[in-house]
C-alpha positions as CSV (number, residue, x, y, z in Angstrom):
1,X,-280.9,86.9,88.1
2,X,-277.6,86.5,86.5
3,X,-276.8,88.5,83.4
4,X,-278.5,87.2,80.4
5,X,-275.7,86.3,77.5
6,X,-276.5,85.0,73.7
7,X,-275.7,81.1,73.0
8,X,-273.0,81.2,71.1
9,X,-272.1,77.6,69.6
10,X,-273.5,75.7,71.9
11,X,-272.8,72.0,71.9
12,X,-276.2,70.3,72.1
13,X,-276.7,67.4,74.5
14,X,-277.2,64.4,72.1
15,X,-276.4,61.0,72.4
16,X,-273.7,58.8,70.4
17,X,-276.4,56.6,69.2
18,X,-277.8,60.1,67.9
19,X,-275.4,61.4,66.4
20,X,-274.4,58.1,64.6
21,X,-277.9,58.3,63.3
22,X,-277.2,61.9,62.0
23,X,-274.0,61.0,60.1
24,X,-275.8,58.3,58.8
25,X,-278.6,60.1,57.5
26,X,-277.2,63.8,56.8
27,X,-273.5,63.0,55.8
28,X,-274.6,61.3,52.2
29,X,-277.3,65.0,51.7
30,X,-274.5,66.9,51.7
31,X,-272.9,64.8,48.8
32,X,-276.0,65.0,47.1
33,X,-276.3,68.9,47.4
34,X,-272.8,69.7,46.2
35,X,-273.1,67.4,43.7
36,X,-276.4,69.2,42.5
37,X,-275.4,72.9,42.8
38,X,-271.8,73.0,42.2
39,X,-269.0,73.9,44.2
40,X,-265.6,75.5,44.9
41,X,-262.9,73.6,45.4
42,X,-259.5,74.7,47.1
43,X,-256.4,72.6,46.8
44,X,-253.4,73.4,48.4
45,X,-250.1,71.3,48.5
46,X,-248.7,69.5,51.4
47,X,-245.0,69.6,50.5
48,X,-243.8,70.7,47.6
49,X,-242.4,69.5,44.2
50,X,-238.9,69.2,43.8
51,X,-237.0,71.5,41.1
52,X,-234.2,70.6,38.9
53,X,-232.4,73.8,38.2
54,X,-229.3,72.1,36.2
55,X,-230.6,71.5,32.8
56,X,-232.7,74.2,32.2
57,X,-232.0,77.7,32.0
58,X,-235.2,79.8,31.9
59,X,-235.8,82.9,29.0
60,X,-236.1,86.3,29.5
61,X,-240.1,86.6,31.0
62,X,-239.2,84.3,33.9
63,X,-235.5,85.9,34.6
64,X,-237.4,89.5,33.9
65,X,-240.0,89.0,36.8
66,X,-238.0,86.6,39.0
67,X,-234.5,88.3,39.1
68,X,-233.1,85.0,39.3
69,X,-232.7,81.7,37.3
70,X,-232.5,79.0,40.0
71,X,-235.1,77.5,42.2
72,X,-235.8,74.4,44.3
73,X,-239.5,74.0,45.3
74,X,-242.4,74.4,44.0
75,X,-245.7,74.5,45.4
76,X,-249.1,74.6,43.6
77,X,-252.1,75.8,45.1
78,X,-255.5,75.8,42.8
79,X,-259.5,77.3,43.0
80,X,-261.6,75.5,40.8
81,X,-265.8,76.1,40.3
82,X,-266.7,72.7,39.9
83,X,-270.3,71.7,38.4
84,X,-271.4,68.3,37.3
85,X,-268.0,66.6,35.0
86,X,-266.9,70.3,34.2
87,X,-264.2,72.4,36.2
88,X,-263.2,75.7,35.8
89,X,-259.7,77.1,37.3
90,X,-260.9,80.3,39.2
91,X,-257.3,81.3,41.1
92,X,-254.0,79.6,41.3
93,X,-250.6,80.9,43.2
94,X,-247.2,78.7,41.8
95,X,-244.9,79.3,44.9
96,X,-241.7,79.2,44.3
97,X,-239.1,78.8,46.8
98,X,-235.3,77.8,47.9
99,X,-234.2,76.1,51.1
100,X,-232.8,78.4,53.7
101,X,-234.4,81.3,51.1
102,X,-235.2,84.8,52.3
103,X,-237.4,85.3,49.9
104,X,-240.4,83.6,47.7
105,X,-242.2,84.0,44.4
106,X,-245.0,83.4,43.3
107,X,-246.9,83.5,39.8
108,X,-250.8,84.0,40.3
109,X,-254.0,83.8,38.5
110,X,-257.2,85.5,38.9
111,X,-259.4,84.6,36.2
112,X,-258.2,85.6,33.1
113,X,-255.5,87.8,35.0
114,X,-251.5,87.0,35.9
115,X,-249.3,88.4,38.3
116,X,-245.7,87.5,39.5
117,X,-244.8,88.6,43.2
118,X,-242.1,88.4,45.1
119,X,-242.1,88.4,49.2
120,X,-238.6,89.0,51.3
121,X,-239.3,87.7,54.7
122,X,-238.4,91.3,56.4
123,X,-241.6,92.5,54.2
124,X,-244.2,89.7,55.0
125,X,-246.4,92.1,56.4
126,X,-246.3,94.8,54.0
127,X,-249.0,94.6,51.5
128,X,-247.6,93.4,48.0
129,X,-250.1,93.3,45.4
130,X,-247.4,91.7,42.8
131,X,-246.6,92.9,39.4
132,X,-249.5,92.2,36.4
133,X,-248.1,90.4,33.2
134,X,-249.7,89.4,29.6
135,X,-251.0,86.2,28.6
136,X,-247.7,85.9,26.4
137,X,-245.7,86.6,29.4
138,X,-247.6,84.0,31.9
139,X,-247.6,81.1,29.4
140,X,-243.9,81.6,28.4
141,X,-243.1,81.7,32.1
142,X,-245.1,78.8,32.6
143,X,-243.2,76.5,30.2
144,X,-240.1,77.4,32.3
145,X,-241.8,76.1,35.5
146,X,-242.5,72.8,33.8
147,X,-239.4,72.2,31.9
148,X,-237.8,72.7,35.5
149,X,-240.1,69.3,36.8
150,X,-240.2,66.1,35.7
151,X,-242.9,67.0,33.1
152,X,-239.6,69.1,31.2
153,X,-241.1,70.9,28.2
154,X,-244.5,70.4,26.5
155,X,-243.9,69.1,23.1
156,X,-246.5,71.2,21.5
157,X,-245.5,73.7,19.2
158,X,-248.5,75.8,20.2
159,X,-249.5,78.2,23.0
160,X,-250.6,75.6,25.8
161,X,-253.6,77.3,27.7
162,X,-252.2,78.6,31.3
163,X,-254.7,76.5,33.2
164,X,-253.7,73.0,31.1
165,X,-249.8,74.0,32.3
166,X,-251.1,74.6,36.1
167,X,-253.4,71.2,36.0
168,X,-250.6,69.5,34.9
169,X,-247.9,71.0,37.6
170,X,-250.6,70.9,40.1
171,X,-251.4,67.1,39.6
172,X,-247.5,66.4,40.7
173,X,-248.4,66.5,44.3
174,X,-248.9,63.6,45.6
175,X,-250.8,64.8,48.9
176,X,-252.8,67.6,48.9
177,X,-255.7,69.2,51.2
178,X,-258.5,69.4,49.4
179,X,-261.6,72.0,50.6
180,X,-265.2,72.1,49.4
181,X,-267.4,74.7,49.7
182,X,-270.5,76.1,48.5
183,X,-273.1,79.0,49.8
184,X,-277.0,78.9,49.5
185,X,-279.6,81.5,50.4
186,X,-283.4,80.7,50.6
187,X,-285.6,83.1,48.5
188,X,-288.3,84.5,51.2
189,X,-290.6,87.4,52.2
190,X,-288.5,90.1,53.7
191,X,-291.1,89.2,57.1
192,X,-289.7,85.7,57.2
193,X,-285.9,87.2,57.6
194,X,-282.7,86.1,55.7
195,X,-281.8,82.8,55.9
196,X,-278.6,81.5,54.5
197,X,-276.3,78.3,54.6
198,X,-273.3,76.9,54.2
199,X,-272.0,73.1,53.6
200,X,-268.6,71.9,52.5
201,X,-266.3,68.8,53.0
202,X,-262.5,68.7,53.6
203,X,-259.9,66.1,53.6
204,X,-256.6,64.7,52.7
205,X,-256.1,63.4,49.2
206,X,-252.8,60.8,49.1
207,X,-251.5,59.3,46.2
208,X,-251.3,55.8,47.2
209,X,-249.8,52.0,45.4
210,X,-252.6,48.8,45.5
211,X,-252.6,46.4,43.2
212,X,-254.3,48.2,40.7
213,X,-251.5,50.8,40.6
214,X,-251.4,54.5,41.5
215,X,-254.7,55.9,42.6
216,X,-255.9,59.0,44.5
217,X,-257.6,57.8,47.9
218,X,-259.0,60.4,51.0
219,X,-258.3,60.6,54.3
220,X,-259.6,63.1,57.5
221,X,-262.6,63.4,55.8
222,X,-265.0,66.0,57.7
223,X,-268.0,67.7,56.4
224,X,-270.3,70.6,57.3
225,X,-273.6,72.3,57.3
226,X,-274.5,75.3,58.6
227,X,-277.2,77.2,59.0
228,X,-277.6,81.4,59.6
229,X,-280.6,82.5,59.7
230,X,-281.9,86.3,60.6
231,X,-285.3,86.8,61.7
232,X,-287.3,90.5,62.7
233,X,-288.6,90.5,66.0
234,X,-290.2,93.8,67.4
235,X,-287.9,96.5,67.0
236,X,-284.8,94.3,66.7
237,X,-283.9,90.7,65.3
238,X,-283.2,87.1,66.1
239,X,-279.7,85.6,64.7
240,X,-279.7,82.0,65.3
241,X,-277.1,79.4,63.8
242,X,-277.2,75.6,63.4
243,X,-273.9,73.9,63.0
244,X,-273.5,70.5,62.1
245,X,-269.9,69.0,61.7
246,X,-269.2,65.4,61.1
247,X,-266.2,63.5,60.9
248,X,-265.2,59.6,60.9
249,X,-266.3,58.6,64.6
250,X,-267.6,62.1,66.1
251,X,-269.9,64.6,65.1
252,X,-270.3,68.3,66.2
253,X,-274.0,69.5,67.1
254,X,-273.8,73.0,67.9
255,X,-276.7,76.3,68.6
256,X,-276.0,79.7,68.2
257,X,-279.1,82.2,69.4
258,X,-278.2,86.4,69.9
259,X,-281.1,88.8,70.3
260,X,-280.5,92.3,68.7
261,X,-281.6,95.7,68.9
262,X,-284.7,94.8,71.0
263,X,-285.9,97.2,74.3
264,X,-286.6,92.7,75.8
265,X,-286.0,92.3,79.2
266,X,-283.9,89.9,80.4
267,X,-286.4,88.1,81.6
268,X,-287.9,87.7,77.9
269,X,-284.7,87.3,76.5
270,X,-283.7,84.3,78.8
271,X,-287.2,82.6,78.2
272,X,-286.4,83.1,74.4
273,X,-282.9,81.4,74.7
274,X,-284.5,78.5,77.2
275,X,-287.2,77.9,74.6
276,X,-284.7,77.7,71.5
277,X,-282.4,75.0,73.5
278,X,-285.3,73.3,74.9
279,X,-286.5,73.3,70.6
280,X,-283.8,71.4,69.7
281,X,-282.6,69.5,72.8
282,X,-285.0,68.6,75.4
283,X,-288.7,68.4,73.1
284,X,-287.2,66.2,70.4
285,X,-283.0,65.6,70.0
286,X,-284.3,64.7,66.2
287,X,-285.9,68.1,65.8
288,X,-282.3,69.5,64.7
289,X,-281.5,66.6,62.3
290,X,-285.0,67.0,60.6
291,X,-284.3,69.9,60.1
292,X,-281.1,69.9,59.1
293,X,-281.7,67.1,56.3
294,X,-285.3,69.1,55.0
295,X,-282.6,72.3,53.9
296,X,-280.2,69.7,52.5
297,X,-283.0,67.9,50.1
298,X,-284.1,71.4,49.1
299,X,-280.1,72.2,48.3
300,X,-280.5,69.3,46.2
301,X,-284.0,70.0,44.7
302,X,-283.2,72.3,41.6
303,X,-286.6,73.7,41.7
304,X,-286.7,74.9,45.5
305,X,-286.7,78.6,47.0
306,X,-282.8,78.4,47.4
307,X,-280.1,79.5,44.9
308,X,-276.4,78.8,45.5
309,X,-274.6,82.6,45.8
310,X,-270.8,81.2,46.0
């Protein structure tokens, strides 16, 4: 017998017609899910935004934590929590940069906290936690960033709340990858195991002209679920995965299965991994979509066993 070894993402054998069906069928769940729970949502820039470092010469926070007046990119990457019409900004890193530079800035948020860093290329990997500012500081130093754009200064003549500033700077992109995510566990009995999941969806957001002007459209758009689950068997556990990844004309179908920590031979363990292919593959090739879209409806169902952790 050849050695036994654990599945690990195992492309299923199921038909185009299949999968069509899938994407069909589990591709609008997942929009229904995130739309129900919430979500976290990454941004981050394609390009950058182009400075104009003539006109304006910064004050004394920016030159303080910069060393330096000039630059001639800037890039905006943004973290928001996203439930229902509300948004909250989480993290944020405003990269700034000059072509043919040896070196880059960056001011950051984390929650209610700002840093400035600053990253020579001969230090890249040396770990740089950055320098932590005040409030004050942060929005002063973000009014400089802004007068430096197209936006120039912000003609109110009160404190403008960091994240508004960021919003604004961050909206000036006119491509962006945009990356959704959110993270579920199902409430059970410690003798049913831990099962958690996963589903998200990514793509390309373009500012693009029509007719009707301006308007944000996607592209690449890909989304995911995914399933871990980690179930007690005698003296040991069961890990097994269930990956489903979907694009515009393919779809991934994928099985993980590793046995832990048992004293199973590898005659039991080889059955065990025949039987959980033969589940999903050979029995019924709907068996994993079923199952995939009964976890999704129960994402969605507010009063289900599953809570959303991230």
């Amino acid at each position: 017998m050849s050695e036994v070894r654990p599945i690990r993402d195992r492309e299923l054998l199921v038909g185009n017609d299949v999968r069509a069906a899938l994407r069909r069928q589990l591709d609008p769940l997942i929009d229904d899910a995130l739309e129900s729970r919430g979500y976290t949502e990454e941004r981050s820039p394609i390009g950058r935004i182009h400075l104009d470092s003539t006109a304006v010469f910064p004050g004394h926070a920016f030159l303080t934590q910069f060393q330096r007046a000039r630059f001639e990119g800037l890039a905006v990457g943004v973290t928001h929590d996203v439930s229902g019409r509300e948004q909250q900004l989480v993290a944020s890193r405003l990269q700034l940069s000059n072509i043919g530079g040896f070196s880059t800035s960056s001011f950051v948020t984390l929650g209610d906290r700002f840093f400035t860093q600053t990253v020579r290329s001969s230090d890249i990997d040396k770990k740089n936690t950055g320098t932590r500012i005040s409030q004050k500081s942060a929005e002063e130093i973000l009014q400089d960033i802004r007068a430096h754009t197209a936006l120039g200064y912000s003609s109110s003549d009160k404190p403008v709340p960091p994240s508004s500033t960021i919003d604004e700077l961050e909206a000036l992109h006119s491509s962006r990858n945009v990356d959704i995510r959110a993270h579920y566990q199902m409430l059970t009995t410690p003798d049913h195991g831990d099962i958690q999941m996963n589903i998200g969806e990514s793509f390309e957001l373009r500012d693009v002209k029509t007719n009707r002007g301006i308007q944000q459209q996607r592209f690449n758009t890909k989304k995911l679920f995914e399933l871990i689950s980690r179930q007690p068997l005698d003296n040991g556990t069961a890990a097994v995965g269930v990956t489903y990844r979907s694009s515009k004309n393919n779809s991934e179908v994928k099985l993980t299965a590793v046995i832990e920590g048992t004293d199973y031979s590898d005659i039991k363990k080889q059955t065990m991994y025949d039987e959980m292919v033969d589940t999903f593959q050979k029995q019924d090739v709907n068996k994993f979509g079923r199952g995939v879209m009964q976890n999704l409806k129960a994402i969605a169902d507010s009063k289900s066993n599953i809570i959303r952790l991230g």
